[in-house]
N, C-alpha and C positions, 0 to 999 in steps of 0.2 A: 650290527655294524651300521652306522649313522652314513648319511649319503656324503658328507665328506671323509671321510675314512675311506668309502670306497672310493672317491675321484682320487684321493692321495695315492692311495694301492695301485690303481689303473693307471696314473705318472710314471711310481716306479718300475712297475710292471712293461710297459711300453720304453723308460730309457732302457730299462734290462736287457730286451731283444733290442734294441737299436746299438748298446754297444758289444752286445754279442756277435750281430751281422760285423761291426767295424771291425771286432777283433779277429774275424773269419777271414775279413777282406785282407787288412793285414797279413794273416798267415799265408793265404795267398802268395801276394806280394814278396812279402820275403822270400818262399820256397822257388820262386818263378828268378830270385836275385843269384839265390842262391845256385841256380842252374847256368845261369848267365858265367858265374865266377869260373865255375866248373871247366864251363866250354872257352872261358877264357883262358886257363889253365891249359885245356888242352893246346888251341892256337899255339900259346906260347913254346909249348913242349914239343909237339908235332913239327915233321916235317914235312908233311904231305901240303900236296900241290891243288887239289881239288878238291871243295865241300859244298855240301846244301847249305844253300842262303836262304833263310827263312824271307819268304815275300809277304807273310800272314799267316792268319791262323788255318795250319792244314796243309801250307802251299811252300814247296823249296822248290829253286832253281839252280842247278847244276852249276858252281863258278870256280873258277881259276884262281886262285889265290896268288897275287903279283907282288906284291907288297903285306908285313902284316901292320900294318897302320889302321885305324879303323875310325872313324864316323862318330863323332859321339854327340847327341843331344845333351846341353848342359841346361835346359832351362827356355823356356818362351821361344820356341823353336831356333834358337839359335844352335848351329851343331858346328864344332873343332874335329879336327883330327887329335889322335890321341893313339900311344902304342897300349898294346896289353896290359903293358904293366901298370902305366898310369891309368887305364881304364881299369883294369882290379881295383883299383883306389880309390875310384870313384864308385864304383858297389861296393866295395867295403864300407865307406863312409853312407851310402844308402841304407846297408845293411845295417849300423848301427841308428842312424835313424829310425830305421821301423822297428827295430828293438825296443827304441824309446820311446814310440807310441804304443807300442804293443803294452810295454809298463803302467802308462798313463792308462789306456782302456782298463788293463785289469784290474786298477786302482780305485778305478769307475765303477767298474763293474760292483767288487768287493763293497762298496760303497751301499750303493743302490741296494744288492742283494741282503745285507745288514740292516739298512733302513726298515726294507721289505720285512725282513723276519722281527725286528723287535714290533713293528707297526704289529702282525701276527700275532704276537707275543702278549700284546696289550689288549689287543680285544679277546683271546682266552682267558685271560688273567679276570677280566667285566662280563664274561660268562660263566 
C-alpha cells in the first residue's frame, strides 16, 4: 500500500466514524422527540392537575397545571405559546426532519464504507 492509498484510507476511515457519531447523535434526538410526543399525548389526555416540570437534567419541580397551553421555542430563542396539539405538530415535523437526516448520514455512511471496501479490494487484487 503506497503512502497515498493509505492517506485516502485514513479520510475515509475518519468520515466513517464522524458520520457514525452524527448518526448516533441523531438517534438520540429523535428518541428524546419521540418521548416529548409521548408526554405530550399524555397532557392532552390526562386530567390531572399536578406534574414534574423538568428544570434540567435530573431536576423536576413540583407544578400546578392552570392552563394546558405551553411555551414553545420556535427558533433563535424566540418562544410562542402553543396548545398540545399544535405542539405535537411541531415534533412531528421535527421528527420527520431528523428522519431525513438520518437518510442523508446513512447515505454517507453507505458511501464512504464502499469506497473504503473497493479501495480494500484493489490493493488485494496488486498483492
Amino acid at each position: 500500500m503506497d503512502q497515498e492509498q493509505l492517506q485516502k484510507a485514513q479520510v475515509l476511515e475518519y468520515h466513517l466514524k464522524q458520520t457514525e457519531q452524527q448518526i448516533e447523535l441523531v438517534k438520540q434526538q429523535y428518541a428524546e422527540l419521540e418521548q416529548t410526543q409521548a408526554q405530550l399525548q399524555t397532557l392532552e389526555t390526562n386530567d390531572t392537575k399536578e406534574i414534574l416540570a423538568s428544570l434540567g437534567k435530573g431536576l423536576y419541580l413540583p407544578t400546578i397545571i392552570r392552563e394546558k397551553r405551553l411555551f414553545v421555542e420556535v427558533g433563535a430563542g424566540v418562544i410562542v405559546r402553543k396548545t398540545p396539539e399544535e405542539t405535537k405538530k411541531v415534533v412531528q415535523e421535527q421528527l420527520q426532519h431528523l428522519h431525513t437526516i438520518k437518510e442523508q448520514l446513512a447515505a454517507n455512511f453507505d458511501f464512504y464504507l464502499n469506497q473504503l471496501s473497493q479501495m480494500i479490494q484493489e490493493i488485494e487484487a496488486k498483492n
